[in-house]
VEXLO-22036 format. One record per residue (C-alpha): residue in three letters; x, y, z; residue number from 1. Coordinates in steps of 0.2 Angstrom, whole numbers, plus 2048, in hexadecimal, padded with zeros to 3 digits. Layout:
N
resn,east,north,up,resi
Ala,X,Y,Z,NUM
...
//
This chain:
620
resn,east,north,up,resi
Unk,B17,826,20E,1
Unk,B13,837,20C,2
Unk,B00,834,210,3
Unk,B05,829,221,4
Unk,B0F,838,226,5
Unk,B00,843,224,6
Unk,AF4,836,22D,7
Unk,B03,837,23C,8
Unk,B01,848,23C,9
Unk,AEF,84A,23C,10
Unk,AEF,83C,24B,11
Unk,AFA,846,256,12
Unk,AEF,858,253,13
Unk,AE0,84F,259,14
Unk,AE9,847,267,15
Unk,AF0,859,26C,16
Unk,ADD,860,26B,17
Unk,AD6,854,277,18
Unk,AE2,859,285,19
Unk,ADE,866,290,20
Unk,ADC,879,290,21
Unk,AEC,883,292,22
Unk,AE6,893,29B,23
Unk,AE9,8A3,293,24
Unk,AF9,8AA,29E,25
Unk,AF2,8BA,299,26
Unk,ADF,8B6,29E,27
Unk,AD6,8B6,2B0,28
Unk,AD5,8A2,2AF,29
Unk,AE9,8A4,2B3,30
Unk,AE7,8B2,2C0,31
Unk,AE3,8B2,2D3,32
Unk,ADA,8BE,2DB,33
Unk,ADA,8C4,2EF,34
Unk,AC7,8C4,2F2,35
Unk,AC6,8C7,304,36
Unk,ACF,8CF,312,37
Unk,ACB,8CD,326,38
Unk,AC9,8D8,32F,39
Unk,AC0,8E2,324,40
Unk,AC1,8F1,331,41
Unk,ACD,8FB,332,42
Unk,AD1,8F5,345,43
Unk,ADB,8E7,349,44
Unk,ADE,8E1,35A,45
Unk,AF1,8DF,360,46
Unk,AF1,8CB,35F,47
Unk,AE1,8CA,350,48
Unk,AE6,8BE,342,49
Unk,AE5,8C6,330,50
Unk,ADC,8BB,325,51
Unk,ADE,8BC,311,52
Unk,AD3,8B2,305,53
Unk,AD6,8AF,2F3,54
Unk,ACB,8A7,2E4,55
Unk,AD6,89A,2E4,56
Unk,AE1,88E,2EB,57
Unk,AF4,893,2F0,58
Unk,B05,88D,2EA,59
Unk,B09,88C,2FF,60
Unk,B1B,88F,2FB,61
Unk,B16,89D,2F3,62
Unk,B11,8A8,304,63
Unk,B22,8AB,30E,64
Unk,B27,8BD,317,65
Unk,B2D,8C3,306,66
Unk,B1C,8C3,2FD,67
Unk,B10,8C6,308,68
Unk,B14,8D3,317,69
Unk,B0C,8DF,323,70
Unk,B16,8F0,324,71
Unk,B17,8FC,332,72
Unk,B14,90F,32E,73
Unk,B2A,910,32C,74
Unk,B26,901,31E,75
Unk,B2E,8F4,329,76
Unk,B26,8E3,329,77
Unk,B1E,8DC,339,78
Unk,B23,8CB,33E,79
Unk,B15,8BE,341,80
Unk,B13,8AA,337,81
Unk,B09,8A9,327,82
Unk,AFD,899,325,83
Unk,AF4,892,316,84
Unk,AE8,887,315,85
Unk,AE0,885,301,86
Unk,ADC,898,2FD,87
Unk,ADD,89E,30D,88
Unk,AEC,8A7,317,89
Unk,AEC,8AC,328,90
Unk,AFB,8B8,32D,91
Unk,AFB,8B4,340,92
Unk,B06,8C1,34A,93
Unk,B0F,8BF,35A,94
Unk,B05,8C6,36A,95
Unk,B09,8D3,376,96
Unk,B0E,8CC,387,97
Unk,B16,8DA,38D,98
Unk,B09,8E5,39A,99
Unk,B0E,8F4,38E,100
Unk,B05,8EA,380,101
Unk,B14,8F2,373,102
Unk,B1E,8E2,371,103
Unk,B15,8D8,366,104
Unk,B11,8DA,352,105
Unk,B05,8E6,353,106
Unk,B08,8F6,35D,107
Unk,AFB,8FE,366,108
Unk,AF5,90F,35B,109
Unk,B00,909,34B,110
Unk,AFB,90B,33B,111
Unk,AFE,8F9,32F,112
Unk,AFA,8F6,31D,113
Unk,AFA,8E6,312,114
Unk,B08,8E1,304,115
Unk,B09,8D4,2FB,116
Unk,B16,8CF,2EB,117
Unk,B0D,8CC,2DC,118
Unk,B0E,8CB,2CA,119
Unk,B1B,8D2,2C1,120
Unk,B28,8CE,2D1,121
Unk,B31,8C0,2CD,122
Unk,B2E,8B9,2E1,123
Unk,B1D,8BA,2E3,124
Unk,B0B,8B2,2E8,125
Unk,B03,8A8,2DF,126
Unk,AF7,897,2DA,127
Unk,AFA,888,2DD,128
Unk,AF8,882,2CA,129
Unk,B04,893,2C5,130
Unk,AF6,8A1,2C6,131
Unk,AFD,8B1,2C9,132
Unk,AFA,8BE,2D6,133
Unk,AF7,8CE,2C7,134
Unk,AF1,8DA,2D6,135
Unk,AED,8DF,2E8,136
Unk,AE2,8E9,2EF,137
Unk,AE7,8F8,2FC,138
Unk,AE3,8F4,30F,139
Unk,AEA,8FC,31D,140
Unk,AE5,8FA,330,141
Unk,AE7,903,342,142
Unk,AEC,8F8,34F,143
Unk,AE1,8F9,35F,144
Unk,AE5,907,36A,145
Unk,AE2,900,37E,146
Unk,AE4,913,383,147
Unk,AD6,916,376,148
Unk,ACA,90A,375,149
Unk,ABB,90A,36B,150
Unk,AAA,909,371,151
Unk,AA6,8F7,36C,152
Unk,AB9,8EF,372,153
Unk,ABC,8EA,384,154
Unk,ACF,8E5,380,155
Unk,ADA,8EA,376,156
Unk,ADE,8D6,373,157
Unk,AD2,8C9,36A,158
Unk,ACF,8BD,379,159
Unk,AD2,8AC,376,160
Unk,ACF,8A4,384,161
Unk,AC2,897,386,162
Unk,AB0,89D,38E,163
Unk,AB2,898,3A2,164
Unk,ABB,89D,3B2,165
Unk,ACD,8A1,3B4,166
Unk,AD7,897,3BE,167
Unk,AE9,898,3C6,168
Unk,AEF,885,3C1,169
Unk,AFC,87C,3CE,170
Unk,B0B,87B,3D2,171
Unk,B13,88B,3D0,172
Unk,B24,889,3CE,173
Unk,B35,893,3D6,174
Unk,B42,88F,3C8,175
Unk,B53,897,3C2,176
Unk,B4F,89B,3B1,177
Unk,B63,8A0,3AB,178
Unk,B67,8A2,3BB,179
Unk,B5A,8AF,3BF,180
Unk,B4E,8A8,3CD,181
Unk,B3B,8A8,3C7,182
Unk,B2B,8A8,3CD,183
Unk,B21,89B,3C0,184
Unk,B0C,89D,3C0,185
Unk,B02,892,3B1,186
Unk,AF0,896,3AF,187
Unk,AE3,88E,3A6,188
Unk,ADD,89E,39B,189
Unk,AEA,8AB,392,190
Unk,AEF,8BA,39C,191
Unk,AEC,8CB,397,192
Unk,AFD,8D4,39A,193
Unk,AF8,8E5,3A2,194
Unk,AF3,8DB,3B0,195
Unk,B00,8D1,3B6,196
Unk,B0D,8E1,3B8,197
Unk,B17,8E0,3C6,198
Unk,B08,8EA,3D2,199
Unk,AFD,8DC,3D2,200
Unk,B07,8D1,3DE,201
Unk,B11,8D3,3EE,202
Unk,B21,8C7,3F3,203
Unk,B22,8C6,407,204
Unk,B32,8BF,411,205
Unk,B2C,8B2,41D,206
Unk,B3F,8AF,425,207
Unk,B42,8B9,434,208
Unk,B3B,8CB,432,209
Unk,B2E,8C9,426,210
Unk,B2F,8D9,419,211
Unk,B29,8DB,405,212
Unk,B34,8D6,3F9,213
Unk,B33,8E2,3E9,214
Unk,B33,8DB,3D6,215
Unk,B3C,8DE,3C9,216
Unk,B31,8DA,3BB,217
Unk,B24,8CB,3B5,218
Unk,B24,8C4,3A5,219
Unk,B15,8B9,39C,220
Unk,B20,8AB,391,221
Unk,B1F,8AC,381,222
Unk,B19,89A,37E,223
Unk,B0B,88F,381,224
Unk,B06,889,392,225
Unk,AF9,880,39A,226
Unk,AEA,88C,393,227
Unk,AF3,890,384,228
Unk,AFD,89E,37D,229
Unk,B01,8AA,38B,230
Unk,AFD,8A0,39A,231
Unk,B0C,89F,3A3,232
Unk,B14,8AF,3AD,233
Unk,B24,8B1,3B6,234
Unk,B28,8BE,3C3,235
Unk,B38,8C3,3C8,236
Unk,B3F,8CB,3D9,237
Unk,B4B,8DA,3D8,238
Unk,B52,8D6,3E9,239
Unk,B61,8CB,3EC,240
Unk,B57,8BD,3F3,241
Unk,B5E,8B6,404,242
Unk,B59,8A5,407,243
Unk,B4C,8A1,40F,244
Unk,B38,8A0,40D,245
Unk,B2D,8AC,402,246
Unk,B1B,8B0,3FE,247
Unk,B13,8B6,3EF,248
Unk,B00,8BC,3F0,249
Unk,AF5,8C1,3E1,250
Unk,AEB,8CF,3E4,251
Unk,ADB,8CA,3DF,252
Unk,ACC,8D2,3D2,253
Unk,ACF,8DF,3C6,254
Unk,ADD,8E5,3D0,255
Unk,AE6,8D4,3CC,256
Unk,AE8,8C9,3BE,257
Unk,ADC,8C8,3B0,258
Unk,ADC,8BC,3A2,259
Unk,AD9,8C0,38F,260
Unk,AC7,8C2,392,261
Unk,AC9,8CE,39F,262
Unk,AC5,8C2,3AB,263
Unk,ACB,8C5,3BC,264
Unk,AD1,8B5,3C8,265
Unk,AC7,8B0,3D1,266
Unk,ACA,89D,3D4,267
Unk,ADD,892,3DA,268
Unk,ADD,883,3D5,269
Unk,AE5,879,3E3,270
Unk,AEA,866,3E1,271
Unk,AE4,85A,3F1,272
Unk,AEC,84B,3F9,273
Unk,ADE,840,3EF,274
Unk,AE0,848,3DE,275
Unk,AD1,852,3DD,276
Unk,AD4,864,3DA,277
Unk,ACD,86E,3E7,278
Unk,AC6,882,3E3,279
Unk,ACB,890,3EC,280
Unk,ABF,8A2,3EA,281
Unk,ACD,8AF,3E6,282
Unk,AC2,8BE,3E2,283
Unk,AC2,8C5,3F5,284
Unk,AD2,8C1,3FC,285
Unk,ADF,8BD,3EF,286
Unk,AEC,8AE,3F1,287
Unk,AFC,8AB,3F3,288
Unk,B09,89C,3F2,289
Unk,B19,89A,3FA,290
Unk,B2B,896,3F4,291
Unk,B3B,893,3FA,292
Unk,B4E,89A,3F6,293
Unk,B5C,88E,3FB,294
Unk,B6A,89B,3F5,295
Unk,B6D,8AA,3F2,296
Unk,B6A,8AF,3E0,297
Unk,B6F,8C3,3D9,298
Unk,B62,8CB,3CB,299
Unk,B67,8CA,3BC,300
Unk,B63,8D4,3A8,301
Unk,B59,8C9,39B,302
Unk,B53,8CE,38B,303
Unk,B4D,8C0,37C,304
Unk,B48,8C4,36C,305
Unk,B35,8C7,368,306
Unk,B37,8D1,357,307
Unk,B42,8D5,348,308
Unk,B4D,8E3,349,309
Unk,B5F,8EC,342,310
Unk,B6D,8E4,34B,311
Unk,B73,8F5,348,312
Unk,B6C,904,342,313
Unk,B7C,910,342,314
Unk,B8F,90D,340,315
Unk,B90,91A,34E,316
Unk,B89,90F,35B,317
Unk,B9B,905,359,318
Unk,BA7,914,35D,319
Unk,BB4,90E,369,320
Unk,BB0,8FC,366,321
Unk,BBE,8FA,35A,322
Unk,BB6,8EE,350,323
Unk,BB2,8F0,33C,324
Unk,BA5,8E5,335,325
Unk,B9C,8E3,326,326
Unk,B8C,8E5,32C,327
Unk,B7E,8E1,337,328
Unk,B75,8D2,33D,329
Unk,B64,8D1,341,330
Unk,B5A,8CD,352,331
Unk,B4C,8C2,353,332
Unk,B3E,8BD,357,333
Unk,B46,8AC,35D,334
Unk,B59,8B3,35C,335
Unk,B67,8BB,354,336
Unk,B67,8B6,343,337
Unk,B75,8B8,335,338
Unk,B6E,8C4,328,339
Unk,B63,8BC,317,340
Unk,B6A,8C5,307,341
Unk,B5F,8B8,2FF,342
Unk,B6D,8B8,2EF,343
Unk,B6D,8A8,2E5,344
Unk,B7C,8A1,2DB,345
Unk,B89,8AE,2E4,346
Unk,B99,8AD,2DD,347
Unk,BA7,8B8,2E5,348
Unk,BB2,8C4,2DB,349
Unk,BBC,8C9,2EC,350
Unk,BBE,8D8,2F2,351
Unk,BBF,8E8,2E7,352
Unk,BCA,8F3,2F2,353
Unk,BCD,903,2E5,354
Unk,BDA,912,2E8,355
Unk,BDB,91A,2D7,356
Unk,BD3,918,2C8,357
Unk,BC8,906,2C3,358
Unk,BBE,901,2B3,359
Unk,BB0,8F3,2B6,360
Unk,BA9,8EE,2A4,361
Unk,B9E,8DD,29F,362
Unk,BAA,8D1,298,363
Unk,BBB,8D8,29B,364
Unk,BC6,8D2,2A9,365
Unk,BC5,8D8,2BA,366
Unk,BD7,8E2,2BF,367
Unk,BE3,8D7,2C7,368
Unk,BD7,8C6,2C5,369
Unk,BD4,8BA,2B6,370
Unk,BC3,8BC,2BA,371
Unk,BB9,8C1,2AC,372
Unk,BA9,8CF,2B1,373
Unk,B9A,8C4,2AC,374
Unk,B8D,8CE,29E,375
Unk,B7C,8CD,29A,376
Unk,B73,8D1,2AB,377
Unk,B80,8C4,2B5,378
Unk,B84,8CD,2C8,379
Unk,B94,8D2,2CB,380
Unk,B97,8CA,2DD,381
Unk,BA4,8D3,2E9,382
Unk,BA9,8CE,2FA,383
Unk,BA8,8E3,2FF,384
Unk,BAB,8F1,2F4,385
Unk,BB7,900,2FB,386
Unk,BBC,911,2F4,387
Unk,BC8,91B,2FA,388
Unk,BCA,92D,2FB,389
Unk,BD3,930,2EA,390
Unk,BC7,921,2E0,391
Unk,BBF,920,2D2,392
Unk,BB4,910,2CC,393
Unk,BAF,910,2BA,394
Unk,BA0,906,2B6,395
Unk,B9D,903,2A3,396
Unk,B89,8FE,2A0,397
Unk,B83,8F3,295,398
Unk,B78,8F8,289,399
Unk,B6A,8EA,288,400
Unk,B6C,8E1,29B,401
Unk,B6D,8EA,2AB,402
Unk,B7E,8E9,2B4,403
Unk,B7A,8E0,2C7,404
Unk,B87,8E3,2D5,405
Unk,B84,8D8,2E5,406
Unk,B90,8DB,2F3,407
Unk,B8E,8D1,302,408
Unk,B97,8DC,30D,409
Unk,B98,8EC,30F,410
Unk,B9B,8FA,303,411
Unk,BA6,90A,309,412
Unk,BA7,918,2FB,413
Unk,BB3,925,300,414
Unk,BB5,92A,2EC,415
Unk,BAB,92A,2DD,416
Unk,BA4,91F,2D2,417
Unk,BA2,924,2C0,418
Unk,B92,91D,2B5,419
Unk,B93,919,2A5,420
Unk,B83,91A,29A,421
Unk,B82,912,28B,422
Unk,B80,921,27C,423
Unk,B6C,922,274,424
Unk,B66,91B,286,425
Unk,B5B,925,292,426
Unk,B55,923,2A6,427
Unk,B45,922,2AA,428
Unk,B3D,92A,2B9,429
Unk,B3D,91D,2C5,430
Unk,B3A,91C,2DB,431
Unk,B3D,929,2E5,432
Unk,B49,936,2EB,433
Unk,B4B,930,2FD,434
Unk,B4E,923,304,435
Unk,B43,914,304,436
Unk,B40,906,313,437
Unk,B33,8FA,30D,438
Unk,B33,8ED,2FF,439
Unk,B43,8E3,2FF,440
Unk,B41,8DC,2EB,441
Unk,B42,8EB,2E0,442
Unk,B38,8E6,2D4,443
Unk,B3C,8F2,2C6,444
Unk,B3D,8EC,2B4,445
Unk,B4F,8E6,2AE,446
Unk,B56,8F0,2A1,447
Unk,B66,8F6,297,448
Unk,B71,904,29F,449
Unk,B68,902,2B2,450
Unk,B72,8FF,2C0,451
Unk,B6D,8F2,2D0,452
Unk,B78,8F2,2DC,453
Unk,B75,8E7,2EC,454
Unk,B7F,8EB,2FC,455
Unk,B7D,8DC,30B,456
Unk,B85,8E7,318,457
Unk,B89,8F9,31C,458
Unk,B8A,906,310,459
Unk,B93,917,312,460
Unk,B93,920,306,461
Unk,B9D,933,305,462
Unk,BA0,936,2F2,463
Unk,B94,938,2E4,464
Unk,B8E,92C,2D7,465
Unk,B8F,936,2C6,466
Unk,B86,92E,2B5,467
Unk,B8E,933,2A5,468
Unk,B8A,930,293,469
Unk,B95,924,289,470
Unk,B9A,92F,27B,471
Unk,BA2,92B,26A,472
Unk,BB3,92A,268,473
Unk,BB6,92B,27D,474
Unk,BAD,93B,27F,475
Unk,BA2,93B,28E,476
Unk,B93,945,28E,477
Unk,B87,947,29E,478
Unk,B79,93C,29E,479
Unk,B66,93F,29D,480
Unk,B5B,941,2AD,481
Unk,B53,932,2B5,482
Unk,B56,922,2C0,483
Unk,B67,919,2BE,484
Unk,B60,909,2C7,485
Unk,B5F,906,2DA,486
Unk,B6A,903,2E9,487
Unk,B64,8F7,2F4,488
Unk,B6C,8F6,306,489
Unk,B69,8EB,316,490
Unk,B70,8FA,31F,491
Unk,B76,903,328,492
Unk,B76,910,31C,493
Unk,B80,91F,31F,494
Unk,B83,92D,311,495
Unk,B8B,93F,313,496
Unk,B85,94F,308,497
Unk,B94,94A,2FC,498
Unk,B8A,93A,2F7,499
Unk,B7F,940,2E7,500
Unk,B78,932,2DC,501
Unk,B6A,92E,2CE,502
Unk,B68,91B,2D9,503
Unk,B57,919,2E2,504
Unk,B5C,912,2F4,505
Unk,B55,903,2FC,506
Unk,B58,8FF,30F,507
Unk,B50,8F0,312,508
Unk,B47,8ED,322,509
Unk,B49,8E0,32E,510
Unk,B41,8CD,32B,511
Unk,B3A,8C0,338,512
Unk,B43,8B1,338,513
Unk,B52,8A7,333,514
Unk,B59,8A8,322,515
Unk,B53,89F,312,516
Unk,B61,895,30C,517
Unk,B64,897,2F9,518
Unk,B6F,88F,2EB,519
Unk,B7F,895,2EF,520
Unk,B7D,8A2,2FB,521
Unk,B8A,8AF,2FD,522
Unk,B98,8AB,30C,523
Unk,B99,8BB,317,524
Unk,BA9,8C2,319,525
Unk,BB0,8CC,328,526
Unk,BA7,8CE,337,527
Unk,B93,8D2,339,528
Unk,B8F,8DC,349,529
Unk,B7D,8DC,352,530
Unk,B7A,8E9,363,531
Unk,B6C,8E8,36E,532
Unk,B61,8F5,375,533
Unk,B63,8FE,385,534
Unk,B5E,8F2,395,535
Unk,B5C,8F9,3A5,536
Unk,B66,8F1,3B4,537
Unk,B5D,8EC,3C1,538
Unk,B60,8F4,3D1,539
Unk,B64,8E8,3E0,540
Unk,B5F,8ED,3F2,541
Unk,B65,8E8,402,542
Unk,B5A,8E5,411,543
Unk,B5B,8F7,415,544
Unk,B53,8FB,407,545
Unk,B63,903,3FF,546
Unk,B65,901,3EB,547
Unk,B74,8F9,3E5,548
Unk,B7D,8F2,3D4,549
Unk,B89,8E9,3DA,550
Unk,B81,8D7,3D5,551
Unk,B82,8DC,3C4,552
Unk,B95,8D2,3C2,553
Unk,B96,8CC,3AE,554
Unk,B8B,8C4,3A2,555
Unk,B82,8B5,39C,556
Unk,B7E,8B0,38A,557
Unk,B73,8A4,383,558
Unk,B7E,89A,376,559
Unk,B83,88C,370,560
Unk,B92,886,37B,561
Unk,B9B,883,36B,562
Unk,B9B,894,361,563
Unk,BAB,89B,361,564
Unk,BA8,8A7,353,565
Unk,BA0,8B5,35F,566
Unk,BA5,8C5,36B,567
Unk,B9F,8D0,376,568
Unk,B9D,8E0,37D,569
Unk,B94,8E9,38B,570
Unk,B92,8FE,38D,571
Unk,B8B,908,39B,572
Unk,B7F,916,399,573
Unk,B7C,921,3A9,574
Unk,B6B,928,3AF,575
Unk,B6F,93A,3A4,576
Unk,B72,930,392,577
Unk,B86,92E,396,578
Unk,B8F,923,38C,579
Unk,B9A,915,394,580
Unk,BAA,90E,388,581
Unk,BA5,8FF,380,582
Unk,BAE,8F1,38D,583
Unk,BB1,8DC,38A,584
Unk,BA4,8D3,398,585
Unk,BAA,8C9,3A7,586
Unk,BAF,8DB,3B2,587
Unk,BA2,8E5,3B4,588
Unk,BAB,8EF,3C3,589
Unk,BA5,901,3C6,590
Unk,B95,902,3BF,591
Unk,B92,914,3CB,592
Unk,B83,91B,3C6,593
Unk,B7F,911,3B4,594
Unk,B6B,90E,3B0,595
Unk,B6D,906,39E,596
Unk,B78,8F6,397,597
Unk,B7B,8F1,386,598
Unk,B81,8E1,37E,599
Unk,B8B,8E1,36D,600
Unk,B8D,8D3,363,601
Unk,B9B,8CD,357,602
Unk,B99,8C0,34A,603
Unk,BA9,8B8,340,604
Unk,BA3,8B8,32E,605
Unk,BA1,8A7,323,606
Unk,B92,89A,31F,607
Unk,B81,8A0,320,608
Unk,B75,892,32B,609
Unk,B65,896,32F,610
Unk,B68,893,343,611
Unk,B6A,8A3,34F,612
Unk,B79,8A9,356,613
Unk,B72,8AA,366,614
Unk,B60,8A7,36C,615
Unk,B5F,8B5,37B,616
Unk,B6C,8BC,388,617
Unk,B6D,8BF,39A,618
Unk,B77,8CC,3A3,619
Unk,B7B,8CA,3B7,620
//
């Protein structure tokens, strides 16, 4: 018996060494390695592609907006869409089409450099068979500058137009695009925006006393048209338009509109009784293409969302508003999104509203709740955190796991919190003294007696963080120098010369796109506040030629009809920075002398989805 065991045994070792090699997690056969970066230069045009190529295949889910980013000089990630095909992966980012060149990824003159997540974050790139990412090499970049272009660049934009001429494709089109009345062109090639500014055509009244109709603005889509990405342009009147038949002409050459490739237009496209497309020469004489208004339609504020941005960058923004959120939501690109704590397996301890004196310690019960504190590097989860004037929070570290808080709203300390260290342990010299935009993921290594602490809405903090020494027998002794841990906020962050810590601080900047559902994602209490930037209001005039505001009557959003969960505000600003009081729309009565208009948003708290708020917003 005992020799069949044997045999059995015998059997199954050489079974197990005819199976196949286990890399080495430690060796080069288990690591990945970023081999090549385009463009190699240190240029990049404003709508260039980034290519990066690796030794081996990638895990695809692996490449998201949290491990692979290109940062602005601030720190702040740039939107665009990331691609991979096998080893490769293109960071495509999203064009200028404004004629200002300064609303796409890359801004004109701007410094960028590459990061990328690797190995030893816990969410980072890597293989598709498991390989990890164990370094990356620096690479920074200088977007084009079209005010200072070098020798060998034409544009400041990579054309990407196909090779032959540019053509004006029919039928333009006057639409009401949300209510606003529109001038639609499609060509076959791109346009290159710093052509098609408003200078470059004329609107003419052919009712009755023919006279020039000025524009308000032109606007190239930001979507794919006839000749591709780019190709379609819209151009808006800034007069009341009174019924009746218009002219639009196109001044031709280099004066007039030029396509990606610098191109001027030079051919019209125009479709015949029989089918045939028939060619018109524009280089000399220019065209134009009439349209007719049935009614009269007033101008009218629009603004979408073309990159990621603070809802809010300070509390002070809200004064007279009355309202008191949690925090900020997040513009686009593609909307107004609900912010993306990215927190897995939330589960909420309440609300830890303090007045006096409160001890938080692994394993015993939180005061006033059954709930038991979880040990062992478990988060503490909290709806919002507030400290009164008087306050003091105690929090008791363990000695071998780090102690995690995760609020999901905001955190107001008006006290003091009180740090206990664990005796014999020491703080290692960790971060920075500032203040920190950049790299959502601390990545620093767990350990015992460190404090993370995560903050989903607004912090303010006015009293001190102190770190004392556990001592024997209840004495407290102060603590060694060094890093407590981190405090990672999604901002606003406010802080007063009271606030005095040992916690590196984080303020994490702004990311493209929805947010990444997760296990058990954390429900957002209260209310989350988003406000937009300044928008000029467009100034109406009469047929004398006098200016006017008085079209400007309420607004127009772009929701669905079904949200009830959101409210709105409008203020003024005047010509010489004065402020208006913040004012519910529908009455916009007395405008006087106001330049500017603003838009704040209110969200209900509750469910995170991934769909936008609202997709744009019109103002008329």
């Amino acid at each position: 018996m005992q020799a069949m065991v044997r045999g059995g045994l015998g059997f199954l070792l050489m079974l197990g060494s005819c199976g196949p090699k286990v890399p080495d997690p430690y060796s080069e056969e288990y690591e990945i390695h970023l081999v090549r970066i385009e463009p190699q230069s240190e240029q990049v045009f404003l709508n260039q592609k980034l290519l990066f190529v690796f030794d081996k295949p990638l895990d695809p889910e692996s490449v998201t907006e949290r491990t692979l980013r290109i940062l602005s000089s601030d720190g702040s990630p740039v939107p665009g869409k990331r691609v991979v095909r096998g080893s490769v992966v293109e960071f495509i980012p999203i064009p200028p089409l404004d004629p200002d060149l300064d609303d796409g990824s890359f801004r004109p003159g701007e410094r960028y450099r590459l990061w990328m997540a690797h190995y030893p974050k816990p969410l980072a790139i890597y293989g598709s068979k498991g390989e990890l990412l164990i370094d990356v090499p620096e690479k920074t970049w200088r977007a084009v500058d079209p005010k200072k272009l070098p020798e060998d660049y034409s544009s400041p934009l990579l054309p990407h137009s196909p090779l032959g001429p540019f053509v004006l494709l029919p039928p333009p089109e006057f639409v009401l695009e949300g209510g606003e009345p529109v001038l639609r062109l499609r060509f076959n090639h791109s346009l290159y925006p710093p052509s098609v500014r408003p200078s470059a055509f004329r609107i003419l009244s052919r009712s009755g006393l023919v006279r020039e109709i000025p524009i308000a603005k032109t606007r190239i889509l930001p979507r794919a048209g006839p000749g591709g990405f780019g190709s379609t342009l819209e151009i808006s009147p800034a007069w009341d338009l009174e019924p009746g038949l218009y002219r639009l002409f196109l001044l031709p050459g280099i004066r007039g509109v030029q396509d990606d490739r610098l191109q001027p237009l030079k051919i019209w496209e125009i479709q015949t009784g029989s089918g045939l497309p028939k060619l018109r020469d524009l280089s000399r004489e220019g065209a134009w293409v009439e349209f007719l208004v049935d009614k009269k339609i007033p101008p009218k504020i629009y603004h979408d969302f073309s990159a990621a941005r603070p809802g809010l960058r300070s509390l002070s923004e809200l004064k007279g508003t009355h309202w008191d959120p949690e925090g900020t939501l997040q513009w686009g690109p593609g909307g107004l999104f609900l912010p993306d704590l990215h927190w897995e397996h939330f589960q909420s301890l309440g609300e830890l509203k303090i007045d006096k004196t409160q001890i938080l310690k692994a394993g015993e019960r939180l005061p006033g709740s059954a709930r038991v504190l979880p040990g062992g590097g478990k988060p503490w989860d909290f709806d919002r955190i507030v400290l009164g004037p008087e306050a003091r929070l105690v929090l008791c570290l363990e000695r071998d796991a780090p102690t995690v808080l995760r609020v999901a709203g905001r955190m107001d300390l008006a006290g003091r919190i009180q740090v206990l260290l664990p005796r014999g342990l020491e703080l290692p010299e960790l971060g920075a003294r500032e203040t920190v935009v950049g790299d959502p993921h601390p990545s620093w290594p767990a350990r015992g007696g460190q404090l993370r602490c995560y903050v989903g809405g607004w912090l303010r903090a006015r009293g001190p963080i102190e770190v004392e020494m556990d001592g024997e027998e209840g004495s407290k002794g102060e603590a060694t120098k060094g890093t407590l841990g981190f405090l990672w906020v999604r901002g606003p962050a406010e802080a007063t010369e009271a606030f005095r810590s040992r916690l590196q601080v984080w303020v994490q900047p702004p990311i493209a796109g929805p947010p990444s559902l997760r296990p058990s994602p954390p429900q957002l209490p209260g209310s989350w506040v988003a406000i937009s930037p300044w928008l000029a209001i467009p100034t109406s005039l009469d047929r004398n030629g006098k200016a006017s505001q008085k079209s400007l009557k309420g607004i127009l959003v772009g929701i669905p009809m079904e949200r009830r969960d959101l409210s709105f505000l409008l203020q003024l600003r005047g010509g010489g920075g004065e402020l208006g009081e913040w004012r519910p729309p529908g009455g916009l009565s007395g405008l006087g002398a106001a330049s500017y208009i603003r838009l704040a948003v209110l969200w209900t708290g509750g469910v995170v989805t991934p769909d936008p708020l609202m997709r744009d917003f019109g103002i008329r």
